[in-house]
C-alpha positions in Angstrom: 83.3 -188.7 9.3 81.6 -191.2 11.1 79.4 -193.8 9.0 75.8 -193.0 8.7 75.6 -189.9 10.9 74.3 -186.5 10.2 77.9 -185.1 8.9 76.8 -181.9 7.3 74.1 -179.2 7.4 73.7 -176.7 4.2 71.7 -174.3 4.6 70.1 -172.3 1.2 71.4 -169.0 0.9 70.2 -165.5 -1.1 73.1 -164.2 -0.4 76.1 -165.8 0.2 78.7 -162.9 0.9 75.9 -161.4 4.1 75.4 -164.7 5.8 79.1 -164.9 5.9 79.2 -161.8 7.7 76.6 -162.6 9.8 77.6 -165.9 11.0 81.3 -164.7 11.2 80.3 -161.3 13.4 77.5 -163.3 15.6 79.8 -166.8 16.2 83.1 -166.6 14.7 82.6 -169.4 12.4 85.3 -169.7 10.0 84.3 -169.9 5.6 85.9 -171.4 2.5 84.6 -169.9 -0.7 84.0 -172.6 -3.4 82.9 -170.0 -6.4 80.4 -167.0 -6.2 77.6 -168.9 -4.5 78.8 -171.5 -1.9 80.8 -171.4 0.7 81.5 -173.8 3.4 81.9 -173.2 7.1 83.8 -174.4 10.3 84.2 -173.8 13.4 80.3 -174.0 13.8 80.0 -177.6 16.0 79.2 -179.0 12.6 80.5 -178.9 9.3 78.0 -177.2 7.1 77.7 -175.0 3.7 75.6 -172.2 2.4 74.3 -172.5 -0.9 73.0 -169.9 -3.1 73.1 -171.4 -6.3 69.7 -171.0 -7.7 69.6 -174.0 -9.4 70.6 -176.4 -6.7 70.0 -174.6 -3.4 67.1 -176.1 -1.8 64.3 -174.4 0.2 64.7 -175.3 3.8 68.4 -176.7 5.9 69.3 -179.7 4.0 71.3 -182.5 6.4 73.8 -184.4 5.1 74.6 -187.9 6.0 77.8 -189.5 5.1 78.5 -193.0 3.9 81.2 -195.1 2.5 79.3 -197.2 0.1 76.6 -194.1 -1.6 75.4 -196.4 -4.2 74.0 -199.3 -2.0 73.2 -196.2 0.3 71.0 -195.2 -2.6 69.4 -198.6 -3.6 68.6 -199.1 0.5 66.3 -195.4 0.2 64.6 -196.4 -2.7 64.2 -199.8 -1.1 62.3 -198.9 1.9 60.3 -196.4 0.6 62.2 -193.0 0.2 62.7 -190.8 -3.1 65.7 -190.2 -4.9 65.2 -186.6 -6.1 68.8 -186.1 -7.4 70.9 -188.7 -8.6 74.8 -189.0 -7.6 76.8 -186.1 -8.8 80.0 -185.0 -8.0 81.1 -181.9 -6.5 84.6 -180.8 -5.3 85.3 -183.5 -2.1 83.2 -186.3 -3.5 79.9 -186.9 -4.6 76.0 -187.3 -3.4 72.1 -187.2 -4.0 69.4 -186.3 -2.3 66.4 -187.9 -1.6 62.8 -187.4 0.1 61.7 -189.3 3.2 58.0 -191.1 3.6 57.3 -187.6 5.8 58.6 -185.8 2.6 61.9 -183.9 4.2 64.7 -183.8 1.4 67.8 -184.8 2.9 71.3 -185.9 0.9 73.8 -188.8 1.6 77.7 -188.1 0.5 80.4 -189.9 0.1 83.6 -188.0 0.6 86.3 -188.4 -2.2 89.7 -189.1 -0.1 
């Protein structure tokens, strides 16, 4: 993934298991399952997940922007002005945290775990 660009979009998700079969019928998008309630998808232009976790999913598309470095990535956002919401965490492929912009969108920053 490219450094600083927009390198994932997840999108929250009440059901996980219909919007797979509505993306899949409607565009032929492509899923991997990764437990009950996400599962990413392909195929779609741009890598991207749908989350249904309760507890983490959030309530409008959330972009993801990839880095190399996410801890200076995270001091820089706190630096000039933004608000870390959720510290680093891992999850399966790496780890990120999201954050709140001055305009108050919630976006997250990963770095991949190769």
């Amino acid at each position: 993934m490219a450094e600083n660009k927009i390198a994932y979009l997840e999108l929250p998700a009440s059901n996980v298991a219909a919007l797979k079969d509505f993306y899949g019928k409607l565009f032929g998008w492509e899923f991997q399952d990764w437990g009950p309630d996400y599962a990413a998808f392909s195929q779609a232009g741009l890598e991207g997940g749908f989350n249904g976790d309760a507890a983490s999913k959030t309530k409008a598309p959330l972009a993801v922007i990839e880095t190399t470095e996410i801890e200076a990535m995270q001091a820089r956002i706190a630096a000039e002005g933004g608000t870390i919401t959720v510290p680093i965490f891992a999850y399966p492929g790496g780890r990120r945290f999201h954050f709140v912009d001055p305009a108050g969108n919630e976006l997250a920053v990963m770095q991949s775990g190769e």
